[in-house]
C-alpha positions as CSV (number, residue, x, y, z in Angstrom):
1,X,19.0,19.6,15.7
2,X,15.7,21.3,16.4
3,X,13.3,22.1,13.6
4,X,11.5,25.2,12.9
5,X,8.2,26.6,11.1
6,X,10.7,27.4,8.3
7,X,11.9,23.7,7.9
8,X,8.4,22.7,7.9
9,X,7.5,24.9,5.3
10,X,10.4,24.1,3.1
11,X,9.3,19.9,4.0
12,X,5.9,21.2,2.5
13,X,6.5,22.9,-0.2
14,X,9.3,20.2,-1.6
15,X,6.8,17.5,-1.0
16,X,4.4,19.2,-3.0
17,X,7.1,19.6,-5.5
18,X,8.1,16.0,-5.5
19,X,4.2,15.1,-5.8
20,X,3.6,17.3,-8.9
21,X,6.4,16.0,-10.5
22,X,5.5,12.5,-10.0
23,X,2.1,13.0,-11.3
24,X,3.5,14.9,-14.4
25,X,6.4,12.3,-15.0
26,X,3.3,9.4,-14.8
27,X,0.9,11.4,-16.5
28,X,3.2,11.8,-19.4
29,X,4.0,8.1,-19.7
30,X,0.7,7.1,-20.1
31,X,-0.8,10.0,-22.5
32,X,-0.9,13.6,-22.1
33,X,0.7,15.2,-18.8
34,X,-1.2,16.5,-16.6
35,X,-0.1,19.7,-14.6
36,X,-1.5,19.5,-10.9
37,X,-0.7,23.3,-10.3
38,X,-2.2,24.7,-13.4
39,X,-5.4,22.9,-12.8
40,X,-5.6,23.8,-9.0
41,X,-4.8,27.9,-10.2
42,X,-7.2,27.9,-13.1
43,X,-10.5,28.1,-10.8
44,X,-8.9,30.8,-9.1
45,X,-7.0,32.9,-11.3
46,X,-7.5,34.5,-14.8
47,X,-5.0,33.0,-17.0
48,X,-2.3,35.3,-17.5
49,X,-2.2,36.0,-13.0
50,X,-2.5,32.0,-13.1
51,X,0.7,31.4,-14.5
52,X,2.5,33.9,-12.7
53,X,1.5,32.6,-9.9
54,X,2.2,29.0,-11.1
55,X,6.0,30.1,-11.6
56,X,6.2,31.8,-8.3
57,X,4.8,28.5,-6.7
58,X,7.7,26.9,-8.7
59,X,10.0,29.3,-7.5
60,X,9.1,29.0,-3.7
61,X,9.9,24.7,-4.3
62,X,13.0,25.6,-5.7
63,X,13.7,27.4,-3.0
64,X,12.5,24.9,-0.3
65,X,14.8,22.7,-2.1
66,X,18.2,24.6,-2.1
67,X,17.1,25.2,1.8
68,X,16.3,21.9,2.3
69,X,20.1,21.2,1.1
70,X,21.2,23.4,3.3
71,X,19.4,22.0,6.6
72,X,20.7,18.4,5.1
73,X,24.4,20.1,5.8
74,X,23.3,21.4,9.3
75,X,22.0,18.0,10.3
76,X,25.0,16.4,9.3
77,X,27.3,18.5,11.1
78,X,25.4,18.4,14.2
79,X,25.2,14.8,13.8
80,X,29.2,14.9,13.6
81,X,29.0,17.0,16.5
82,X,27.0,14.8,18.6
83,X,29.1,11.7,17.2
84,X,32.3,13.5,18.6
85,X,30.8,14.6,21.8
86,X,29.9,10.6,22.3
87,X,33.2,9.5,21.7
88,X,35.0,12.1,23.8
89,X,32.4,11.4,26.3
90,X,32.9,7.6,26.1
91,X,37.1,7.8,26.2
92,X,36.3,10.0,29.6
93,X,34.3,6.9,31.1
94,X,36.6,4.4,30.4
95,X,39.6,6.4,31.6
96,X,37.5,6.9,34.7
97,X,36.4,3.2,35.1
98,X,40.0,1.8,34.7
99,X,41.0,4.4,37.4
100,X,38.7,3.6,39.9
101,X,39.8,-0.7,38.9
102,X,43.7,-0.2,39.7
103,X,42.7,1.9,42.9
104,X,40.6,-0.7,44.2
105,X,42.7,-3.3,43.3
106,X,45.4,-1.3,45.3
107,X,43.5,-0.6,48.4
108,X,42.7,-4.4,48.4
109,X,44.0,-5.8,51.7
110,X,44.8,-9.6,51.7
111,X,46.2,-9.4,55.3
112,X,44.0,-11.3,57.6
């Protein structure tokens, strides 16, 4: 299966996901949690535009996500695919190899 810029994106985006959360989930063990993507926006934004654009970040991972699901199912059945194609392609070599042994063995001449 080939990837495109949209997988990558979606790789992105979850793996920034994943990262945030891990830095939340650890933050939050050992005091007060620390939110990676407010602190980033804050700089940037005023306060109210920062947190809309913190939940549209959000939204974008959950989407990478559910697509990320989705190319998990494509690679899997092209995988399934490929593993069918092998066998079928396999079965055809062998039936082909044990022709080609009982037609030697038939044009063998022991006559001298």
């Amino acid at each position: 299966m080939k990837t495109n810029g949209l997988d990558w994106l979606a790789i992105l985006l979850t793996a920034v996901g994943a990262i945030t959360w891990g830095i939340l989930g650890v933050t939050g063990l050992t005091g007060e949690a620390v939110n990676v993507v407010a602190l980033v926006l804050e700089p940037i934004f005023r306060p109210g535009p920062a947190q809309t654009v913190e939940y549209l970040v959000y939204v974008l991972v959950g989407v990478a996500g559910v697509y990320l699901l989705y190319t998990g199912y494509k690679m899997g059945r092209a995988s399934r695919r490929a593993a069918r194609e092998r066998r079928q392609r396999d079965a055809t070599t062998r039936t082909d190899a044990t022709t080609r042994t009982d037609t030697d063995t038939e044009n063998t001449n022991t006559e001298s």
